[in-house]
N, C-alpha and C positions, 0 to 999 in steps of 0.2 A: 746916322751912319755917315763917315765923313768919305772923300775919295780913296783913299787908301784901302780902308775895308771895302767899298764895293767895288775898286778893280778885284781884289783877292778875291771875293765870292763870286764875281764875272768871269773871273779866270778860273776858277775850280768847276764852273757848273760846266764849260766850255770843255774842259780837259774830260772831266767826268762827260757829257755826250758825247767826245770822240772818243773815248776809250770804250766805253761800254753801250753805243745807241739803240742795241738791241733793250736793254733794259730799260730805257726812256721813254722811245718811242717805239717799242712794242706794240701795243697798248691803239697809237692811231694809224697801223695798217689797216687796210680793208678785210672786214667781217671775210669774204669770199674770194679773198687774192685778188682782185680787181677794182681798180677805183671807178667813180662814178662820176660822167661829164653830162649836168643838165647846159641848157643852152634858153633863158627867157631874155625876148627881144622887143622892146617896147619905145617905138620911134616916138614917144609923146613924151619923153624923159628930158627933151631940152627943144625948149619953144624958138618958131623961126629966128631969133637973136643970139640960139645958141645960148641963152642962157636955163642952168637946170630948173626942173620942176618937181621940186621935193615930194608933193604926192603924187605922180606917177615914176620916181623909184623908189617910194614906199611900196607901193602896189608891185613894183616887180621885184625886189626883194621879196616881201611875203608870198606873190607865186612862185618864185624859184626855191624858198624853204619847202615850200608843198611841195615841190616835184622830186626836190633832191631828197628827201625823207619821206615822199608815197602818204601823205598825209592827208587830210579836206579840210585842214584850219592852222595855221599859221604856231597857235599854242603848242596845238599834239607837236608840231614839227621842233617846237622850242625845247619842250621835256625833254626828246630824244638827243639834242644837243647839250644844255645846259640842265646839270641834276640838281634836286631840291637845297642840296648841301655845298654845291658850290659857290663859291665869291666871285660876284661877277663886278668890274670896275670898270665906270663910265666917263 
């Protein structure tokens, strides 16, 4: 794809969500009209240097998946996000 075609498919996806966003983002309104704010707080995420501590914000990411999706393990919380059929890139 050189630039010319992906300004044009940036610029059609762009025009198409204004035009139409009920039909895009439908789909990620909240289940119950109301969004959901968890709040996990974990002062061991950057050691006196201030620098981070990579597994304890793994540890508070995987509590805050469980609480924002009501789950006891980090997977259940993953299914509910990411389905078997989708492409996920890292």
């Amino acid at each position: 794809m050189n630039r010319r075609n992906f300004i044009k498919t940036a610029g059609l996806a762009v025009a198409g969500l204004y035009l139409r966003p009920d039909q895009w983002l439908g789909s990620l309104s909240a289940q119950e009209g109301r969004s959901r704010v968890v709040v996990v707080l974990n002062k061991k995420m950057r050691d006196k240097n201030g620098l981070i501590n990579s597994l304890e914000v793994q540890r508070t990411l995987h509590e805050l998946l469980k609480k924002l999706f009501k789950t006891d393990s980090t997977q259940a919380a993953l299914r509910q996000l990411i389905k078997p059929t989708d492409l996920v890139g890292i």
